[in-house]
C-alpha positions as a Markdown table, in Angstrom:
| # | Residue | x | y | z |
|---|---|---|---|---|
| 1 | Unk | 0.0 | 0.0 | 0.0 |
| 2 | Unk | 0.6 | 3.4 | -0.7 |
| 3 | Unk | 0.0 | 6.7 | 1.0 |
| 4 | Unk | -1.7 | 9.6 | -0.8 |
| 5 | Unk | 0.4 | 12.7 | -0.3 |
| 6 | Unk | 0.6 | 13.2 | 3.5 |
| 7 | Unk | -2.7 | 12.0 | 4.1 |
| 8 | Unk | -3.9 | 8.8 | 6.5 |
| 9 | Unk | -5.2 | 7.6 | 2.8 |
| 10 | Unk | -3.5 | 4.3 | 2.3 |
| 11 | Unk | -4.0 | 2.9 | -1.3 |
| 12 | Unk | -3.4 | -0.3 | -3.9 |
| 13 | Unk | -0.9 | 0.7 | -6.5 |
| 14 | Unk | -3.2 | -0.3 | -9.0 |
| 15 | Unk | -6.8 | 2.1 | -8.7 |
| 16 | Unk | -10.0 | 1.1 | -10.0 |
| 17 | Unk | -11.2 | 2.9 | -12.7 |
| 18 | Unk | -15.2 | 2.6 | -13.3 |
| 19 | Unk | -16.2 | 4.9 | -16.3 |
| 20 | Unk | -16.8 | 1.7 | -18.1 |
| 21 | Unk | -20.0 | 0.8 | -15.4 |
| 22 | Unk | -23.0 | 0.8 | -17.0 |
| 23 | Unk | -21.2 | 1.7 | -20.3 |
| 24 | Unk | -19.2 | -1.3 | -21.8 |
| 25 | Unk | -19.9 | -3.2 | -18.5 |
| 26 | Unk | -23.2 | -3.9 | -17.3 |
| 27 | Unk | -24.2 | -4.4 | -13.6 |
| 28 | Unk | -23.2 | -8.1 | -13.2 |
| 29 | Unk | -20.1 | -7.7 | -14.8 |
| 30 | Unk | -19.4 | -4.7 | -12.6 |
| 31 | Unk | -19.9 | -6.3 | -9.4 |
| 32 | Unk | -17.4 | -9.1 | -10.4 |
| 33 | Unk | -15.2 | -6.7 | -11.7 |
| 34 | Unk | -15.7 | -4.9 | -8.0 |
| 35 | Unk | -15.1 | -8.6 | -6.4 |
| 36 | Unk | -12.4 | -9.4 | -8.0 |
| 37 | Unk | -10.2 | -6.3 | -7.7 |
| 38 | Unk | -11.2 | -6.2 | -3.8 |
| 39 | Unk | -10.0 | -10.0 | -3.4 |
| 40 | Unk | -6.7 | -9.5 | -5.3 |
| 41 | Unk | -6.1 | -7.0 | -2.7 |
| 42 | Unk | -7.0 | -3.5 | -4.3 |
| 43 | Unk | -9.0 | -1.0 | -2.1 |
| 44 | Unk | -8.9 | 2.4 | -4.4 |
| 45 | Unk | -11.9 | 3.2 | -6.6 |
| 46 | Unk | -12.3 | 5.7 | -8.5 |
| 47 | Unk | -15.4 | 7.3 | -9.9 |
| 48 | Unk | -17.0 | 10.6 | -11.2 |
| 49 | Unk | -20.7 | 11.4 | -10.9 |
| 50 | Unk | -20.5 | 11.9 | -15.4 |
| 51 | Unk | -19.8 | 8.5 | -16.0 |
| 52 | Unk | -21.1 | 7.5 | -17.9 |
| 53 | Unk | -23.6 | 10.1 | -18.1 |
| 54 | Unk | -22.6 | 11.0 | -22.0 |
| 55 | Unk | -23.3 | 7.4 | -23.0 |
| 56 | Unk | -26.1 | 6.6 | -20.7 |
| 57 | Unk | -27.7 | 9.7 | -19.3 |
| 58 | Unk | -27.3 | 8.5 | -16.2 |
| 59 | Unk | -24.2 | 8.5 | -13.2 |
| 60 | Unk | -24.3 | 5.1 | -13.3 |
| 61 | Unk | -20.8 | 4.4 | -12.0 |
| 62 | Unk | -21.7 | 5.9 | -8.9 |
| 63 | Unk | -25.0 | 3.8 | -8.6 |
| 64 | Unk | -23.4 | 0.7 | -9.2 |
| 65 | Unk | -20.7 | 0.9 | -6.4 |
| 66 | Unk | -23.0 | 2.0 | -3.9 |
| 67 | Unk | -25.6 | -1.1 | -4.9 |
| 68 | Unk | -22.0 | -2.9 | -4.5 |
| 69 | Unk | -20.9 | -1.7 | -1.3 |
| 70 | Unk | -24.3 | -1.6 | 0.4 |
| 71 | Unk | -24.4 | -5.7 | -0.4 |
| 72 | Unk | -21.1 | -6.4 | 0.0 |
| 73 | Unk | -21.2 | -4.3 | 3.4 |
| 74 | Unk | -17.6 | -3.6 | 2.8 |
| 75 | Unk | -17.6 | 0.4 | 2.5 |
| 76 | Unk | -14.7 | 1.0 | 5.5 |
| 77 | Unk | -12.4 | -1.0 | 3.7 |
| 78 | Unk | -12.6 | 0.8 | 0.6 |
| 79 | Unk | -10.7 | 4.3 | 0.0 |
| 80 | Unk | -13.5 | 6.0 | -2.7 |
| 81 | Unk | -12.9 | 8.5 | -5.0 |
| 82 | Unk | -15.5 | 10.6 | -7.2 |
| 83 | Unk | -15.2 | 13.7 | -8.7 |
| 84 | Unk | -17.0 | 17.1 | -9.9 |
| 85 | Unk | -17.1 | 19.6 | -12.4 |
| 86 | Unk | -17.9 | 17.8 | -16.0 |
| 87 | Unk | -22.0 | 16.7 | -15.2 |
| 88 | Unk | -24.3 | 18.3 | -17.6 |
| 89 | Unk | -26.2 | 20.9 | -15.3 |
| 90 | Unk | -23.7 | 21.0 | -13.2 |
| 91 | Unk | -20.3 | 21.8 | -14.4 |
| 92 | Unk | -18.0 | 24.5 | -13.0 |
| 93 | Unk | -16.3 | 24.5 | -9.1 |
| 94 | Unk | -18.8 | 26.6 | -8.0 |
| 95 | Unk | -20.1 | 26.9 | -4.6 |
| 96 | Unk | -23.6 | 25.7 | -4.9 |
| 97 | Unk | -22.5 | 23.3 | -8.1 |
| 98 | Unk | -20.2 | 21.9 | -5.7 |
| 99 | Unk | -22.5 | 21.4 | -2.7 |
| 100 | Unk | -25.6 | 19.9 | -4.8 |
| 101 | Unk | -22.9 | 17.8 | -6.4 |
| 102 | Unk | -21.9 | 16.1 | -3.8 |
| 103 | Unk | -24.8 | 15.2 | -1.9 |
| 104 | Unk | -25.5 | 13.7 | -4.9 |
| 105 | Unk | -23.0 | 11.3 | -5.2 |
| 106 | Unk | -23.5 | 10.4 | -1.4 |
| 107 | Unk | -26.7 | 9.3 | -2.0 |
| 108 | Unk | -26.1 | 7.1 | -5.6 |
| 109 | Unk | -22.6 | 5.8 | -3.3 |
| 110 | Unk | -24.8 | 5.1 | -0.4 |
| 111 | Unk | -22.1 | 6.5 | 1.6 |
| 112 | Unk | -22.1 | 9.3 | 4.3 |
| 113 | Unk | -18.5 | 10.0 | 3.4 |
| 114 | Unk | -16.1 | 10.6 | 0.1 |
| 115 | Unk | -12.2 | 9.8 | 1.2 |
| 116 | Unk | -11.3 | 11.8 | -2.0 |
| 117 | Unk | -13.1 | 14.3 | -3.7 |
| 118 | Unk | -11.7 | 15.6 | -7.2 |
| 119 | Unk | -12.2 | 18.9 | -8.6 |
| 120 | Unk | -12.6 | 17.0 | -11.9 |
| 121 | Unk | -11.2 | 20.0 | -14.5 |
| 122 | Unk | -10.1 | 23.4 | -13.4 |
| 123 | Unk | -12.8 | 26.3 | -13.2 |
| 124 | Unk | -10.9 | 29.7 | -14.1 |
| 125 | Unk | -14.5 | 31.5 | -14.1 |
| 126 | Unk | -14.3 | 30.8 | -10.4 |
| 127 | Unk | -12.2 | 32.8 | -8.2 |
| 128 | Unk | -10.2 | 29.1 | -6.3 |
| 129 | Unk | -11.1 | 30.5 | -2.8 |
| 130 | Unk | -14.7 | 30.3 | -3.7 |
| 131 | Unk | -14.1 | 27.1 | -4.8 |
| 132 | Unk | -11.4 | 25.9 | -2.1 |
| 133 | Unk | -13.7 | 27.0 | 0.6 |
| 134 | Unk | -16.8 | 25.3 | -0.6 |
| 135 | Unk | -14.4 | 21.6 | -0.4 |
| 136 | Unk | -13.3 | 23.1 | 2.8 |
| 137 | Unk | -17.3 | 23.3 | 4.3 |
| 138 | Unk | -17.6 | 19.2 | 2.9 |
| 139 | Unk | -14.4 | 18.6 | 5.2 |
| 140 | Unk | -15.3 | 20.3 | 8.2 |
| 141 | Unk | -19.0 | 18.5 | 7.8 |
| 142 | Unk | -16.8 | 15.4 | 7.5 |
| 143 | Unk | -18.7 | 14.3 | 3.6 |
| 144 | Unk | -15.1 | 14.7 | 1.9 |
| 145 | Unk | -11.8 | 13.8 | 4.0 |
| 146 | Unk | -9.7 | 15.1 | 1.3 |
| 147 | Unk | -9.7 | 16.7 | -2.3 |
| 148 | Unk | -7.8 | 16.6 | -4.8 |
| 149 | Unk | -7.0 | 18.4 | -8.1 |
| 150 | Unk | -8.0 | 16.7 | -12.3 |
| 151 | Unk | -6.5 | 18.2 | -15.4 |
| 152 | Unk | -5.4 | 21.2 | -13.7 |
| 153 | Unk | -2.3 | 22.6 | -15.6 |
| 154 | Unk | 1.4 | 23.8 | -13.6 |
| 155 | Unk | 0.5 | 27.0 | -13.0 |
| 156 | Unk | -3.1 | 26.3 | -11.8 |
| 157 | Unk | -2.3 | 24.2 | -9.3 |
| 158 | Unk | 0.2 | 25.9 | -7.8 |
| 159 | Unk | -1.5 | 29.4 | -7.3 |
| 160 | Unk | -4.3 | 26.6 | -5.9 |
| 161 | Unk | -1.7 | 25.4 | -3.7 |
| 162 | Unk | -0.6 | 28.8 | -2.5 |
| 163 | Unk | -4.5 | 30.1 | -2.3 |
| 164 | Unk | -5.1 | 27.4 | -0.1 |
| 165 | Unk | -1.9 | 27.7 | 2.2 |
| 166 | Unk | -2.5 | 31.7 | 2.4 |
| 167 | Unk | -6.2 | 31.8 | 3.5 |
| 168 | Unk | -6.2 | 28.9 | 5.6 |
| 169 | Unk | -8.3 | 26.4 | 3.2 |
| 170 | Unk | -7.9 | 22.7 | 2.2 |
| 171 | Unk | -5.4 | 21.8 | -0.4 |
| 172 | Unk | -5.5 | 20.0 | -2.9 |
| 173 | Unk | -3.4 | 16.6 | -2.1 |
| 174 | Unk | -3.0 | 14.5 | -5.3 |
| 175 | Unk | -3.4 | 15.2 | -8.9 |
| 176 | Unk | -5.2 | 13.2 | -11.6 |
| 177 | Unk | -3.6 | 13.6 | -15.4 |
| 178 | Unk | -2.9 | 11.4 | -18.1 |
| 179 | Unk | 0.2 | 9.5 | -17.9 |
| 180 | Unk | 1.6 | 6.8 | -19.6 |
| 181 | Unk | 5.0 | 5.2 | -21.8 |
| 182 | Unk | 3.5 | 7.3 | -24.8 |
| 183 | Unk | 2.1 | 10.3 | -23.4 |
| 184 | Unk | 4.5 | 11.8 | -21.2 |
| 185 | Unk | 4.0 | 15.3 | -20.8 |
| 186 | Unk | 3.5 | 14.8 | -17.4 |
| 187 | Unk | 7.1 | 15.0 | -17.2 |
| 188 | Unk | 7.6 | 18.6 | -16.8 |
| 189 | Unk | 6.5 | 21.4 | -14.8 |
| 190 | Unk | 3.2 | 19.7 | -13.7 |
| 191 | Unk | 5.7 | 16.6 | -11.9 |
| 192 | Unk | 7.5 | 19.1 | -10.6 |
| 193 | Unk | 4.9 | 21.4 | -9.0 |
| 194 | Unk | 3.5 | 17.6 | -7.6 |
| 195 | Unk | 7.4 | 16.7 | -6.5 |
| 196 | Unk | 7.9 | 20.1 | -4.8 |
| 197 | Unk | 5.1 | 20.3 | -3.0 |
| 198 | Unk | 4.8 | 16.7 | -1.5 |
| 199 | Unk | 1.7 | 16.1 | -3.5 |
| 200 | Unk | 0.3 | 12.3 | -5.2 |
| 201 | Unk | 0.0 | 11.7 | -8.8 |
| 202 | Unk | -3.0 | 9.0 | -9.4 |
| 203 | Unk | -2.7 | 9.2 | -13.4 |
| 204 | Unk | -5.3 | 8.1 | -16.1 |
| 205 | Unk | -5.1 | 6.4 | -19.2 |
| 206 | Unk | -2.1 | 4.9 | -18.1 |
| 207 | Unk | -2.8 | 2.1 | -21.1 |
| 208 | Unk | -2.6 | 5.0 | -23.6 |
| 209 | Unk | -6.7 | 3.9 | -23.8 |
| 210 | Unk | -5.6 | 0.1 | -24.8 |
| 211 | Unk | -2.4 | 0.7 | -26.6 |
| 212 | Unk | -0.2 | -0.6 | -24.5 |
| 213 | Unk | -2.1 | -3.7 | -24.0 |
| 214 | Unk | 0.1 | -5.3 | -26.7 |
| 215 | Unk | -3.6 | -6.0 | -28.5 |
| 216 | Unk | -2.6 | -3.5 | -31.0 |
| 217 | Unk | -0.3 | -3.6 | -34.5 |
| 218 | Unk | -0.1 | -2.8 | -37.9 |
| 219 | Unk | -3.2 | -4.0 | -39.7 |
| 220 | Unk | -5.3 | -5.5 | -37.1 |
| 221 | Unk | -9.2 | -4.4 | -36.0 |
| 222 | Unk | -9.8 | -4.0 | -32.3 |
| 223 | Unk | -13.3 | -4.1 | -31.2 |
| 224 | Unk | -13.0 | -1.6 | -29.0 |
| 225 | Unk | -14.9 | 1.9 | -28.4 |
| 226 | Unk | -11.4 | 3.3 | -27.8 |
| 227 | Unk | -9.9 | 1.4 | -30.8 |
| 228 | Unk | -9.3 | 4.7 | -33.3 |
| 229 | Unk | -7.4 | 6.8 | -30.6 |
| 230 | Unk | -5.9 | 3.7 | -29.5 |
| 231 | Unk | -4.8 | 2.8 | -32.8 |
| 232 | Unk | -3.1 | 6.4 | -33.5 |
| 233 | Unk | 0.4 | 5.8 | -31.9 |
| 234 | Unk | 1.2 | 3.2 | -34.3 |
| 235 | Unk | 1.5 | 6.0 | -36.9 |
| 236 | Unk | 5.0 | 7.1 | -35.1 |
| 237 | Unk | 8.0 | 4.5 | -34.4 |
| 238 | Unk | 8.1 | 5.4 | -31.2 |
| 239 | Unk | 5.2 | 3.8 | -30.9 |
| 240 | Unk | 6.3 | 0.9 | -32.0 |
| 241 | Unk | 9.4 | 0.6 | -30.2 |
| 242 | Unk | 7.1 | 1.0 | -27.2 |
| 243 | Unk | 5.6 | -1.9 | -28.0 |
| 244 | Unk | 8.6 | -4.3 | -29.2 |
| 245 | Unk | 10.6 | -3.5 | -25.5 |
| 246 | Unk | 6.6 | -4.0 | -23.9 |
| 247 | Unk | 6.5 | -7.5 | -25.4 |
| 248 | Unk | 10.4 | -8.3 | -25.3 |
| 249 | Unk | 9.7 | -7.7 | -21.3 |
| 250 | Unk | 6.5 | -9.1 | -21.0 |
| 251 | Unk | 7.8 | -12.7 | -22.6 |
| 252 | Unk | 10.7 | -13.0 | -20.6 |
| 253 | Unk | 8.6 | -12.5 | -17.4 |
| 254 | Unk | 5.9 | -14.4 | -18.1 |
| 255 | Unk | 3.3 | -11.6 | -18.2 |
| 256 | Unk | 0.8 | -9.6 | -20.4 |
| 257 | Unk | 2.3 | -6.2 | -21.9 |
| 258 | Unk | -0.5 | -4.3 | -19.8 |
| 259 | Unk | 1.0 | -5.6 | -16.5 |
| 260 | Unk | 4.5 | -4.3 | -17.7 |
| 261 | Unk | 3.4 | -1.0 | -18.6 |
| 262 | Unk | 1.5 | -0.4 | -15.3 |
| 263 | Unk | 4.8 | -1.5 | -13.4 |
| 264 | Unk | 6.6 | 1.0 | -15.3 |
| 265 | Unk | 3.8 | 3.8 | -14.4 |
| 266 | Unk | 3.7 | 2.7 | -10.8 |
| 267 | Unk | 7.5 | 3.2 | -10.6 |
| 268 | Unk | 7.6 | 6.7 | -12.2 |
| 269 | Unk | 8.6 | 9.2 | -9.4 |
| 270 | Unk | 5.5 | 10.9 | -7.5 |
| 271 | Unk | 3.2 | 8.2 | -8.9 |
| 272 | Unk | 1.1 | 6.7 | -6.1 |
| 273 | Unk | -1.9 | 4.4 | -8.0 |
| 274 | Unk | -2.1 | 3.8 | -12.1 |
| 275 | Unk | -5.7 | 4.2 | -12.4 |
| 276 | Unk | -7.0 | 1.7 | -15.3 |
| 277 | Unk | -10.2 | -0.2 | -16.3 |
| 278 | Unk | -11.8 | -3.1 | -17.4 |
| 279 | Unk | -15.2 | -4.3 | -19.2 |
| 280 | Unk | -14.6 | -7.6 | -18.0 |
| 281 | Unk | -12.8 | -10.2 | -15.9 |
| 282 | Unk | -10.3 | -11.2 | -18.5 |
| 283 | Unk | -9.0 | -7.8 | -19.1 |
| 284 | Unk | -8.6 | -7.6 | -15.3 |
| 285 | Unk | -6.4 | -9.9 | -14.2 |
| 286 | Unk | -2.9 | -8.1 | -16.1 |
| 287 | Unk | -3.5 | -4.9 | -14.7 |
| 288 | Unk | -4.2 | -6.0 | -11.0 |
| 289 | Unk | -0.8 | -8.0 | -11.0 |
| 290 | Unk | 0.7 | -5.1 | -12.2 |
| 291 | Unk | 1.3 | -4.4 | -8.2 |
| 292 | Unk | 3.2 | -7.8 | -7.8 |
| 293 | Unk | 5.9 | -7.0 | -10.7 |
| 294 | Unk | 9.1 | -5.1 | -9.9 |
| 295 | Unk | 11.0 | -3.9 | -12.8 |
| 296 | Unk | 14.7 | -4.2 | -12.8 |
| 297 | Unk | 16.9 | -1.0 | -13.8 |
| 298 | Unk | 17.5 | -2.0 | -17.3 |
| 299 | Unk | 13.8 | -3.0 | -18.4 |
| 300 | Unk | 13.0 | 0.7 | -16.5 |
| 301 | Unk | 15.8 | 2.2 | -18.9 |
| 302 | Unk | 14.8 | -0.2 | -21.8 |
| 303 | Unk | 11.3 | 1.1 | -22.0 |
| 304 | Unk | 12.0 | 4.7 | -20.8 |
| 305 | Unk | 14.3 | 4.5 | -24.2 |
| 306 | Unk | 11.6 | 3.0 | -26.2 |
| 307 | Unk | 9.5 | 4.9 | -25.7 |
| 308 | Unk | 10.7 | 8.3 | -26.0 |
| 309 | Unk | 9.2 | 10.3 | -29.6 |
């Protein structure tokens, strides 16, 4: 396990993503997906109340893993993520978006209580005290124990960092980006501002949205809803060098390419959990055993290479 910033938050180093609930995963599916992630050993799930509300019309994903948890009576051994900002009708980090928000997601989560609450993209229409002091009210009322920052860019989330510090206001402990062997501008003055100010990076995407699953080449047809994006990084050879060292690693450890890439996202400085997903139990299994595979020096340098444009 893994601790979130400086927080009491102790987390699997491989999160539960859920925008797939009620998407390409029905309920059934869900809950085994829920099961099965729990009994390997994870306990971080992550979920927004707009998925998949652009698919479905409806915050699924947050009704599902309350029906879960409310069966499965297993809610104080689970750290639980959602996030705000994105829902049709109630986008924006303002005050009263923020406060209907949220009791909204309590009651689809069943819960009385959100361990981490994201601001899911930055709000520059809203001055950040405003917003910082609204997340501040949910902690003191003890429905959010921490929040955390989405998509927020360097220099956002440092003036949110010092906003918070100056007028005595929750910060933001952990940051939510994209991250992964072929998108890497994480690598800059966002891991810095994370680094520096002893903060948690939980990134998304960390397949490249399938890419790295090794599922992916020249010629082939994915059934996936992801496939076309996916499928983009084979235009460029770094690309494909990412994908030769993935399954040149992969083989000689006995493992799926997905696990490998995961281990190599888990062990990138400031990285606390990869957060990934699956539609189904098959597509589970790599990325949970992600957290049991430690990468030697050279297959770290081997990929870092590879996979460099």
């Amino acid at each position: 396990m893994r601790s979130i910033g400086t927080t009491d938050l102790s987390v699997h180093p491989i999160a539960l993503g859920t925008n797939v609930f009620g998407w390409t995963a029905d309920k059934e599916t869900s809950f085994a997906i829920l099961d099965a992630y729990t009994e390997a050993g994870g306990n971080f799930i992550d979920t927004a109340d707009v998925y998949p509300y652009w698919v479905t019309g409806e915050s699924t994903s947050e009704s599902f893993i309350g029906e879960w948890m409310a069966t499965r009576r297993n809610r104080d051994t689970l750290v639980l993520a959602t996030k705000v900002g994105t829902l049709e009708g109630l986008k924006g980090l303002a005050p009263r978006t923020i406060r209907t928000a949220v009791e909204n997601s309590l009651r689809r989560l069943r819960t009385d209580r959100i361990d981490l609450y994201w601001a899911h993209v930055d709000d520059t229409d809203t001055p950040l005290a405003e917003s910082l002091g609204a997340f501040g009210e949910l902690v003191t009322e003890g429905k959010v124990r921490h929040v955390g920052a989405s998509n927020y860019a360097a220099d956002r989330l440092a003036e949110a960092l010092k906003v918070a510090r100056e007028e005595g206001l929750p910060a933001y402990v952990a940051l939510q980006q994209p991250y992964n062997l072929v998108e890497r501008g994480y690598e800059g003055e966002l891991r810095d501002v994370v680094e520096r100010e002893g903060l948690s990076s939980t990134p998304y995407f960390g397949l490249a949205r399938g890419f790295l699953t090794g599922k992916y080449a020249p010629g082939v047809t994915v059934d996936s809803p992801r496939a076309a994006q996916a499928a983009r990084y084979l235009k460029f050879e770094y690309g494909l060098r990412t994908l030769e060292a993935l399954a040149k690693v992969a083989a000689e450890r006995g493992v799926k390419p997905a696990t490998v890439a995961l281990a190599w996202l888990a062990a990138q400085p400031t990285i606390t959990s990869a957060i990934t997903s699956a539609r189904d139990l098959t597509q589970l299994g790599p990325l949970v055993a992600a957290a049991e595979l430690t990468l030697s020096d050279d297959e770290l340098a081997l990929l870092d290479e590879a996979s460099r444009p």
